[in-house]
C-alpha positions as CSV (number, residue, x, y, z in Angstrom):
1,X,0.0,0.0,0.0
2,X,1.0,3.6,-0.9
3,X,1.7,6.0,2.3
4,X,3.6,8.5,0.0
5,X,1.2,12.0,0.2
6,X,0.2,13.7,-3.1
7,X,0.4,17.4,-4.1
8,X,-2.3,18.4,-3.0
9,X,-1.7,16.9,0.4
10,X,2.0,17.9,1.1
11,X,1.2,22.1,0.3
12,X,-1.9,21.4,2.9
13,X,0.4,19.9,5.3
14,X,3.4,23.0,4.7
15,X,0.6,25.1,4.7
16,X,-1.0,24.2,8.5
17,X,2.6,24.4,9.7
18,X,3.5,27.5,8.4
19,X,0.8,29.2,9.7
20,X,0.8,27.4,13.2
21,X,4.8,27.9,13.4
22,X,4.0,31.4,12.8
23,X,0.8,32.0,15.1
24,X,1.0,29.2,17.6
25,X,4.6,29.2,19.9
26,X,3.7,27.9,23.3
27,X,3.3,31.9,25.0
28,X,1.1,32.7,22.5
29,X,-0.9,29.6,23.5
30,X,-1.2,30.1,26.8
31,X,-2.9,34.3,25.5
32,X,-5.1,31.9,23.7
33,X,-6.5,29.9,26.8
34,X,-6.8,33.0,28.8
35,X,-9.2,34.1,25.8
36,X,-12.8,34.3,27.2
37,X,-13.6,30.8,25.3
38,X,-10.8,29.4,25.8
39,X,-9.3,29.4,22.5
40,X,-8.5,31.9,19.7
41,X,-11.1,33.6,17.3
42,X,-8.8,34.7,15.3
43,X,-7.0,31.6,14.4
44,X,-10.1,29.7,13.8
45,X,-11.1,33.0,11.4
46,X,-7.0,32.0,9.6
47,X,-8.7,28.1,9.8
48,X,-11.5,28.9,7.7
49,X,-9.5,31.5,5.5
50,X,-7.0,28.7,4.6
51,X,-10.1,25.9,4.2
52,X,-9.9,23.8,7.0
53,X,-13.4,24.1,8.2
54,X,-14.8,23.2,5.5
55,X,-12.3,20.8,4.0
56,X,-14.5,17.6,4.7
57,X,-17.4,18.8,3.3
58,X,-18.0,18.7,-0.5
59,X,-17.4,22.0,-2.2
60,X,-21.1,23.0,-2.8
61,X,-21.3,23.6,0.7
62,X,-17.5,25.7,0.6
63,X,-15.5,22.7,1.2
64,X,-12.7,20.8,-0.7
65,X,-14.3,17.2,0.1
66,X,-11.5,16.1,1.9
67,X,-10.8,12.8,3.1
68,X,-9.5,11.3,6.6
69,X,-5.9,11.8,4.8
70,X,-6.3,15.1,4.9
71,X,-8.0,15.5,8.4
72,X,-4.9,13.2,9.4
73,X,-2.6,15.9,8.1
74,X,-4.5,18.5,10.0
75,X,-5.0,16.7,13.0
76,X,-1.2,16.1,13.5
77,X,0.0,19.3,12.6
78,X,-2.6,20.7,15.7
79,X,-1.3,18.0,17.6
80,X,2.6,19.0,17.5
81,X,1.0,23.2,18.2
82,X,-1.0,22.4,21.0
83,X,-3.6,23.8,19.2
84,X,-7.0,24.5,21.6
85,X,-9.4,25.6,18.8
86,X,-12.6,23.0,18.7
87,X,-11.6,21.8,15.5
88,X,-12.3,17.6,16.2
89,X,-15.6,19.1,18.0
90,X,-17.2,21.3,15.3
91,X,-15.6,19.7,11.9
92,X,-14.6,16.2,12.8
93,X,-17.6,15.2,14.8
94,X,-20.6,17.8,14.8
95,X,-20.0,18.5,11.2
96,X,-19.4,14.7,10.3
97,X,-22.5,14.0,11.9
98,X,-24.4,16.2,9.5
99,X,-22.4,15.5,6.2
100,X,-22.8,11.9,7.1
101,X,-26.2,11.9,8.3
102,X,-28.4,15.2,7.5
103,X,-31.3,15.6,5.2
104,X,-30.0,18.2,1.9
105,X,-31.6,20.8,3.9
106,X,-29.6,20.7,6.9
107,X,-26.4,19.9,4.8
108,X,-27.4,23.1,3.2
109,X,-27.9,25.3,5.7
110,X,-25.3,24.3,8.6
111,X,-22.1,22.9,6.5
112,X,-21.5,26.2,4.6
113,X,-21.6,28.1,8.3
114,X,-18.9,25.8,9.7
115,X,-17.0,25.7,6.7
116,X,-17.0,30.0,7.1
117,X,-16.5,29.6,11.2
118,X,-19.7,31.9,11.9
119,X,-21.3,28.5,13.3
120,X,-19.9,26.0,16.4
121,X,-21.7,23.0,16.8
122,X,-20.9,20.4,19.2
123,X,-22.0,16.3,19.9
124,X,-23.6,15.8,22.8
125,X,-23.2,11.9,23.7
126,X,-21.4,10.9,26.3
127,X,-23.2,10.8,29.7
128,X,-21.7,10.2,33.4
129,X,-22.9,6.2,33.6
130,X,-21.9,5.6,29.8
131,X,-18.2,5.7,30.3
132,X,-17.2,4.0,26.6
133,X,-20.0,2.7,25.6
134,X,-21.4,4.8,22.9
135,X,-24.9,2.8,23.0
136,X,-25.1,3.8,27.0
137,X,-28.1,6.6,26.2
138,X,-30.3,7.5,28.8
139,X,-31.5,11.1,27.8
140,X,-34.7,10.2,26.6
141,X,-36.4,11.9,23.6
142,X,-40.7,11.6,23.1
143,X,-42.3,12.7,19.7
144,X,-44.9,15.9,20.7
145,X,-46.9,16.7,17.4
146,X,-44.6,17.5,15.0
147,X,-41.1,17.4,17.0
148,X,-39.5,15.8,20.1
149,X,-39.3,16.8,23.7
150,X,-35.8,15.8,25.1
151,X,-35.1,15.2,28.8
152,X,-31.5,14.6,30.2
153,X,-27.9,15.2,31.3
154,X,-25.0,15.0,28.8
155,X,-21.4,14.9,30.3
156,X,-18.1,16.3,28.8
157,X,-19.6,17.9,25.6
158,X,-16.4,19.0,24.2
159,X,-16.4,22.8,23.8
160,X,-19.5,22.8,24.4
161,X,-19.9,26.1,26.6
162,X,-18.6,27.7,22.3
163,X,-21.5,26.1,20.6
164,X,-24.9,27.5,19.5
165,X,-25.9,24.8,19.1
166,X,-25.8,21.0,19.9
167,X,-26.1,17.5,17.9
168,X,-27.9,15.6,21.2
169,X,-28.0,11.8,21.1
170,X,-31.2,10.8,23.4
171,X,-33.3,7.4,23.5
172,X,-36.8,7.3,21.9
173,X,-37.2,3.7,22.5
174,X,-35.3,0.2,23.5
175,X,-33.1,0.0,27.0
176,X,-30.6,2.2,28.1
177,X,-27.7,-0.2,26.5
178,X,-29.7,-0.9,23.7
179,X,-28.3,-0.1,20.0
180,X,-31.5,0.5,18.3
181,X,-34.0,3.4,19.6
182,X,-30.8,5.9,19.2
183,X,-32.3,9.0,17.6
184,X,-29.8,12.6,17.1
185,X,-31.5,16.0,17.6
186,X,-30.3,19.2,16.7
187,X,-31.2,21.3,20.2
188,X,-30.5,25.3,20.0
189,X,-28.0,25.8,23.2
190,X,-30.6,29.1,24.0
191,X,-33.9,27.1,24.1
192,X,-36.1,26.9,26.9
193,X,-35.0,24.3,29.1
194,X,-31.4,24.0,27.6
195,X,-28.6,24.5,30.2
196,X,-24.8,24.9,30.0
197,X,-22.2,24.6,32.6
198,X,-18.7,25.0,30.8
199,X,-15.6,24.3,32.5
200,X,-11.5,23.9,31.9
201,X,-10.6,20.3,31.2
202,X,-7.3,19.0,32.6
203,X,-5.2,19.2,28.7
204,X,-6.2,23.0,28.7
205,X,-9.3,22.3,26.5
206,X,-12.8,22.9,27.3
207,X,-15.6,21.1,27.7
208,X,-19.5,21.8,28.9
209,X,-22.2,19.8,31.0
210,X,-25.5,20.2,28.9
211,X,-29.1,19.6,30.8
212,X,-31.8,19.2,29.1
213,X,-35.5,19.6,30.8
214,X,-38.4,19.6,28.5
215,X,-35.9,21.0,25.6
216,X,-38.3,21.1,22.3
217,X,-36.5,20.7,18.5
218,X,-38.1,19.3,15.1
219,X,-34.8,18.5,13.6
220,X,-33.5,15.6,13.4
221,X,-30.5,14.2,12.1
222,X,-30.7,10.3,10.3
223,X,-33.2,8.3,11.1
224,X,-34.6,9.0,14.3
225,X,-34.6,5.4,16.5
226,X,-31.7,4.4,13.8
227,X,-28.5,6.4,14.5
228,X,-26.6,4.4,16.1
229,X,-24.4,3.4,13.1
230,X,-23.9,6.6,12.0
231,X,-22.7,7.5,15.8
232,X,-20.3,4.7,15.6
233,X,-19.3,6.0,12.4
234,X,-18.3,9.5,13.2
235,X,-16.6,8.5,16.3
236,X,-14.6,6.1,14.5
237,X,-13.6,8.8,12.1
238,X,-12.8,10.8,15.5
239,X,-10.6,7.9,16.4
240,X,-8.5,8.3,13.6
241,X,-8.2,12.2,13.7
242,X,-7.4,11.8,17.4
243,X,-4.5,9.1,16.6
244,X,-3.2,11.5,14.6
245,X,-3.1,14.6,16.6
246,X,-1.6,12.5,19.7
247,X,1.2,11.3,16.7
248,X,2.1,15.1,16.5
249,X,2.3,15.4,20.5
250,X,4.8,12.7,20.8
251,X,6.7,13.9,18.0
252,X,7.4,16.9,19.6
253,X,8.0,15.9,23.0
254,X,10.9,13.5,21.8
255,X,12.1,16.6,19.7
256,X,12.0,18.4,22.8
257,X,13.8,16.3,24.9
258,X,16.2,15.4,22.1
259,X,17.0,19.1,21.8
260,X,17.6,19.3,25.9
261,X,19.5,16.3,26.4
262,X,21.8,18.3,23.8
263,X,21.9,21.4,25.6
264,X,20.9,20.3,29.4
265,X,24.9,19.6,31.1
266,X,25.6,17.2,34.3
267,X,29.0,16.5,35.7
268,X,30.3,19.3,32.9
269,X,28.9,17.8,29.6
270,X,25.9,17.1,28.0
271,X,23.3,14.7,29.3
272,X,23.0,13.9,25.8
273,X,26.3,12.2,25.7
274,X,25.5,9.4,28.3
275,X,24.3,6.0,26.5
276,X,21.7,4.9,28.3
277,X,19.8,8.5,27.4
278,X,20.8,7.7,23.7
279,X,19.1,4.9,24.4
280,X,15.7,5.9,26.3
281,X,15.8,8.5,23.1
282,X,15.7,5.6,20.7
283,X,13.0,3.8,22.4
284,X,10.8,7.0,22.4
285,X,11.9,7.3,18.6
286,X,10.7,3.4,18.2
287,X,7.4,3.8,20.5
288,X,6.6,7.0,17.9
289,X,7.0,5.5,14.8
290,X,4.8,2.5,15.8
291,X,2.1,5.3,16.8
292,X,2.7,6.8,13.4
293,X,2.3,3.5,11.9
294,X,-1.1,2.5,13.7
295,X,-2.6,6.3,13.3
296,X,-1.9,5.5,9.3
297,X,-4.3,2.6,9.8
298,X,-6.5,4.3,11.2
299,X,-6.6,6.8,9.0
300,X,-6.8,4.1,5.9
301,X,-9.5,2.5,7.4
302,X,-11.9,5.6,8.8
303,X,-13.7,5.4,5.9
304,X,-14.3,2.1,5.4
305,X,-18.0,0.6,5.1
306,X,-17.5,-2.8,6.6
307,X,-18.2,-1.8,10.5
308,X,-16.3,-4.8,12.1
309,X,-13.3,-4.7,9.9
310,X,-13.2,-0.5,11.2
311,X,-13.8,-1.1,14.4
312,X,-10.8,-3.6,14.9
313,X,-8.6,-0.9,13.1
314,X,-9.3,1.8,15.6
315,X,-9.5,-0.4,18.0
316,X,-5.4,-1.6,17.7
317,X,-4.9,2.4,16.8
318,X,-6.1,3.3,20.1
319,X,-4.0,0.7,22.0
320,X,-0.7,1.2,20.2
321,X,-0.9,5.1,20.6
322,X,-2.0,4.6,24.4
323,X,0.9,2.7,25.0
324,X,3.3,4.5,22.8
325,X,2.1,8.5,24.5
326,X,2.2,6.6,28.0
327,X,5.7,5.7,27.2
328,X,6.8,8.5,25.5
329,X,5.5,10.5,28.0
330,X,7.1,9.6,31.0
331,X,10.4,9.4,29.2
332,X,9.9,13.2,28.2
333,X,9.1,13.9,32.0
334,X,11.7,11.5,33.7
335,X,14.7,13.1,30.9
336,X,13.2,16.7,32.1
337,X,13.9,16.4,35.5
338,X,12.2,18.6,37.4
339,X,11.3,21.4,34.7
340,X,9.4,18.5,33.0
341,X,6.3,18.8,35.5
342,X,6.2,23.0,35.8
343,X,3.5,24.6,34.0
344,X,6.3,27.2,32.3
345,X,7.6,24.2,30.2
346,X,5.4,22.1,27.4
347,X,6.4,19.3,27.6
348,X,4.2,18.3,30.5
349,X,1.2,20.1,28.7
350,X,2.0,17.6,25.6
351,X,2.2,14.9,28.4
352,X,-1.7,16.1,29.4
353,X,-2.9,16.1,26.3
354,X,-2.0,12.6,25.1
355,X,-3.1,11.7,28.0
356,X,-6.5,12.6,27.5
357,X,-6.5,11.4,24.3
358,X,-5.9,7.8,25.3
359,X,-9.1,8.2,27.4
360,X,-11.4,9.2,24.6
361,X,-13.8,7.0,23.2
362,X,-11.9,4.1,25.2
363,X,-8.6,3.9,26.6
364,X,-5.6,1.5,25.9
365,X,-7.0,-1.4,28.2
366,X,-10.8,-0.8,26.7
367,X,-9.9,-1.4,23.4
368,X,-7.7,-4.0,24.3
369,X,-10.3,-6.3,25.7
370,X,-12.5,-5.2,23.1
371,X,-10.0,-6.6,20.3
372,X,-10.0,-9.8,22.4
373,X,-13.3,-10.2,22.1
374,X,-13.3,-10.0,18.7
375,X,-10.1,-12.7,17.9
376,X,-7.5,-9.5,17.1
377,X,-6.6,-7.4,13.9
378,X,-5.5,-9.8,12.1
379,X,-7.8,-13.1,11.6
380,X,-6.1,-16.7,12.0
């Protein structure tokens, strides 16, 4: 199989970087999270200026119908800035959501507004019992004339406390763990009985508790009773796109602490000089390159139609790059010293943020036993 990158690809990729290298140095990232969102307007105004809000999305609604290649490209180049902007919650997984599953209509009204950065939307899913399991719905939804009444709590709605509006999973029929029933609701965040707690998550990002109490909405996204395939769907494509950002973390925490065991002396020369450093540095290297190697299968299988087959991908993607940004991670730290766990240096901020990835949609040991259950990635 071909890795090599196109054209097209390789300018998108110099082109990210460029403008990150030149916007995004580690100060001006910690201006950003003081912003009152929590992130920059700005950059996510230079985001849709260079067509990365609307790059999945197919050009009649202003996108470039890019694929997970290019969200893989994106995703890593955010990952190595730190970049804080909701860019997994309003493209990846609100917008995939409503390329994937909304009527023309809804395509036609919400994608163009992402793809310009005038709209945030956010998936509301996850709730406190549900931990990974993405069939764990217990918002209920009830049809009332010609829309649905939603009650409920949804936990961890990334950026969430941004949107205007939210993508809410709730149940209309079936038990709580039940894949059928599953209907997705698009809920204004300033209707009656809509409330939303924001609040700082651990990695710097942000993230909102959403209530729901009588909320009223007559759009619906898929299928109502029947989304729980295109829920799986999306997160799996969310899967990949985190893979790759936590790829561009670990990348630049081993060029960090490549670069300080060069310059960082002990008994009068360089730590850098002592073999068993050499050594931890070349396992980091070999931990990130099998990372890279796994977020590539992700990415190569994100769009695949066979759900099994996917799901086994993202599943060994999740426990390679788990291991790999645990590993790398304390490595980074450990090499540090001391300096490694301040909140002056980034290293430890990269540390956080891989870290949260590996929790999200199921950590290392979930997917693990998951893949288990299922004979492994690779059939006997």
């Amino acid at each position: 199989m071909d890795f090599a990158l196109n054209d097209e690809q390789r300018l998108l990729g110099e082109s990210v970087e460029r403008l990150l290298a030149d916007n995004y140095t580690f100060n001006a990232r910690k201006r950003y999270g003081q912003e009152p969102e929590g992130w920059s307007r700005a950059m996510w105004r230079h985001y849709a200026e260079l067509g990365l809000l609307g790059m999945p999305f197919d050009e009649k609604y202003g996108g470039s119908a890019g694929g997970p290649v290019e969200t893989m490209i994106v995703m890593e180049a955010f990952g190595r800035a730190l970049a804080l902007e909701p860019y997994l919650a309003a493209v990846v997984l609100a917008g995939g959501l409503v390329r994937l599953g909304g009527s023309e209509a809804l395509r036609a009204d919400l994608l163009p507004k992402i793809a310009s950065g005038d709209l945030i939307l956010a998936f509301a899913h996850a709730e406190r019992q549900s931990r990974y399991n993405l069939a764990d719905v217990a918002t209920t939804a009830r049809r009332d004339g010609s829309g649905y009444v939603i009650d409920g709590t949804k936990s961890l709605v990334l950026h969430g406390d941004s949107a205007a509006r939210f993508l809410v999973s709730a149940r209309l029929s079936g038990g709580q763990r039940d894949q059928a029933g599953i209907g997705l609701f698009l809920v204004d965040a300033k209707s009656p009985g809509v409330s939303v707690r924001g609040y700082a998550t651990v990695d710097g990002m942000r993230a909102a508790e959403l209530s729901l109490s009588g909320a009223r909405t007559d759009a619906a996204i898929g299928t109502p009773g029947a989304t729980y395939p295109l829920i799986e769907r999306v997160a799996d494509r969310a899967i990949a796109a985190l893979c790759a950002e936590a790829v561009g973390a670990m990348a630049a925490m081993h060029e960090l602490t490549v670069d300080y065991m060069k310059t960082r002396k002990q008994f009068g020369v360089p730590i850098g000089g002592f073999q068993v450093l050499q050594h931890r540095a070349a396992d980091m290297l070999i931990a990130l390159e099998q990372a890279r190697s796994m977020a590539m299968l992700a990415t190569m299988m994100a769009a695949d139609d066979d759900a099994r087959e996917r799901r086994q991908a993202m599943s060994a993607a999740k426990v390679q790059i788990g291991r790999s940004g645990r590993f790398i991670g304390q490595q980074a730290i450990q090499i540090h010293g001391g300096i490694g766990m301040t909140m002056e240096h980034s290293v430890g901020h990269y540390f956080k943020r891989v870290t949260t990835i590996d929790t999200m949609f199921g950590d290392a040991d979930y997917h693990l036993g998951l893949l288990a259950e299922t004979g492994g990635l690779v059939a006997a």
